[in-house]
ZAKEBA-927062 format. One record per residue: residue in three letters; x, y, z of N, C-alpha, C, O, CB in turn. Coordinates in pm, whole numbers, padded with zeros to 5 digits, always signed. Glycine has a CB too. Layout:
BEGIN
ALAXYZXYZXYZXYZXYZ ...
# end
This chain:
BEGIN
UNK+15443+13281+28648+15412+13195+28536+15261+13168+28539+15205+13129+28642+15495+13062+28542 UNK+15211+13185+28447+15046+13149+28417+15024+13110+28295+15078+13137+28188+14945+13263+28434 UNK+14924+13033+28331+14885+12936+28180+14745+12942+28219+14697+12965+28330+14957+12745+28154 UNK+14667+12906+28067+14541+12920+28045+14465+12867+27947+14456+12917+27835+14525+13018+28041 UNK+14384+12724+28001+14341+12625+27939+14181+12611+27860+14134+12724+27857+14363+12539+28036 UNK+14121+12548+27820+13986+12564+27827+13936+12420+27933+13860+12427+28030+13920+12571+27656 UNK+13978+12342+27899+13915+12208+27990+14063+12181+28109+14180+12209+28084+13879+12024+27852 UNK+14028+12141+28190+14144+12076+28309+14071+11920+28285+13954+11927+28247+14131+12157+28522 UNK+14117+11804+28300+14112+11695+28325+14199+11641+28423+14321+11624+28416+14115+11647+28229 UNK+14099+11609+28540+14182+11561+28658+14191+11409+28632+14080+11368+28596+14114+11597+28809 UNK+14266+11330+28637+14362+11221+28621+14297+11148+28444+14193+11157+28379+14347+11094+28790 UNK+14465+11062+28425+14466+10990+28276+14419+10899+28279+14448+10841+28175+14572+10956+28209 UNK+14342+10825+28351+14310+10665+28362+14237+10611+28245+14210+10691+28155+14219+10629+28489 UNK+14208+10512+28235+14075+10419+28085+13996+10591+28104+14024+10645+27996+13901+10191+28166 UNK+13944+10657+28158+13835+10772+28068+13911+10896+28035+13890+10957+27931+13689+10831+28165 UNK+14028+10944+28150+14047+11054+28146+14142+11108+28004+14132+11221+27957+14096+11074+28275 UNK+14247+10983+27942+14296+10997+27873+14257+10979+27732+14354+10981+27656+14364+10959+27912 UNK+14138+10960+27673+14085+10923+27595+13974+11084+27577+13977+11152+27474+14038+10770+27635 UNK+13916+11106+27657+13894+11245+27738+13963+11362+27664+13928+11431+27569+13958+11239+27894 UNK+14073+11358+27743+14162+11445+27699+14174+11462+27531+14147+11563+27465+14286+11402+27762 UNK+14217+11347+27489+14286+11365+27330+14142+11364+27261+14161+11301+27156+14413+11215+27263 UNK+14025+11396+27266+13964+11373+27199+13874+11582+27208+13841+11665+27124+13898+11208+27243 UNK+13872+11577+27320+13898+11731+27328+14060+11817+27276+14063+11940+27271+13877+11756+27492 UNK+14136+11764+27254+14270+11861+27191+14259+11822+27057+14319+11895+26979+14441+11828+27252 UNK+14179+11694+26993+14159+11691+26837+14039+11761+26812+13987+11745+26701+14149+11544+26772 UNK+13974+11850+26909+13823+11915+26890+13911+12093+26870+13868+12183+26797+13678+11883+27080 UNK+14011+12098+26940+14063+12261+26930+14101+12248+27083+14216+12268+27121+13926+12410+26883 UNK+14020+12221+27150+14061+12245+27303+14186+12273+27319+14268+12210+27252+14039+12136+27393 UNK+14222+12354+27395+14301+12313+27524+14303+12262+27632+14217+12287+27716+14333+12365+27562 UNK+14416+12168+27654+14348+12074+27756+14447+12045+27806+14544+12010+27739+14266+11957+27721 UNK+14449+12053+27937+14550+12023+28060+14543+11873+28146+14428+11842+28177+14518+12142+28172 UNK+14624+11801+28178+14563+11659+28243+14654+11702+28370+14775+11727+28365+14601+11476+28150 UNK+14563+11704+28497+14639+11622+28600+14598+11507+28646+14489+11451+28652+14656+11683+28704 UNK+14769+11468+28697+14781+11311+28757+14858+11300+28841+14980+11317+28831+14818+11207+28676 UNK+14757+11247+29002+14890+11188+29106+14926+11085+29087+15000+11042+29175+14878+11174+29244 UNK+14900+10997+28976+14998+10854+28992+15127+10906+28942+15138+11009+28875+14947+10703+28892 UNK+15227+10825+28978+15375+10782+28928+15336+10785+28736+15241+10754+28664+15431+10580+29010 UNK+15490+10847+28718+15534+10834+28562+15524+10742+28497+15624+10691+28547+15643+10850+28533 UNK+15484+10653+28410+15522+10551+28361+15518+10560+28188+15438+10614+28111+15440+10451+28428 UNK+15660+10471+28163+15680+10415+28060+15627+10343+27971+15523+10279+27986+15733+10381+28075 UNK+15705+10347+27854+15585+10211+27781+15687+10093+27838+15641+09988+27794+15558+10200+27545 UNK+15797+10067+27911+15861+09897+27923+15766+09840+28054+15758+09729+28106+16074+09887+27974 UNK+15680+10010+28089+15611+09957+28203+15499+09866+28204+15455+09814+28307+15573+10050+28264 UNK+15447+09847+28071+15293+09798+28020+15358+09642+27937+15462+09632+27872+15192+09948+27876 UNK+15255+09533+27966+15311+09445+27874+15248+09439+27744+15127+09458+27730+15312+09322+27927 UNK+15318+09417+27656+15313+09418+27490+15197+09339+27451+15116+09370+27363+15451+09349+27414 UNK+15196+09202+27545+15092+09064+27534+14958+09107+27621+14930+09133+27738+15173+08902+27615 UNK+14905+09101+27518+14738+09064+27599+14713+08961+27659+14603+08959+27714+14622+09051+27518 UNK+14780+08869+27669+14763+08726+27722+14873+08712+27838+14866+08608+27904+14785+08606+27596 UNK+14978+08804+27872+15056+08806+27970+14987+08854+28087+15046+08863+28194+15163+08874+27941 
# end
C-alpha cells in the first residue's frame, strides 16, 4: 500500500489543524499526523465560560 501526498503535517493542535485545511482548500494534498488520543466533539465543552 502506498500513498502520496504533497505536504505531511505532523500533529493537529491550535496551528497544525488550521495548517492543514487551509493547504487542502489551496489543492494540496495533505496528510496530518497525530500521537494524541481520538477525540470527539462530547469531548470539548460547548461553553466558553465552562
Amino acid at each position: 500500500m502506498s500513498y502520496d501526498f504533497d505536504i505531511c503535517v505532523i500533529g493537529s493542535g491550535a496551528g497544525g489543524g488550521p495548517v492543514a485545511l487551509t493547504l487542502a482548500q489551496a489543492g494540496y494534498s495533505v496528510v496530518v499526523l497525530e500521537k494524541g488520543p481520538w477525540l470527539k466533539e462530547d469531548d470539548f465543552y460547548k461553553d466558553e465560560l465552562a
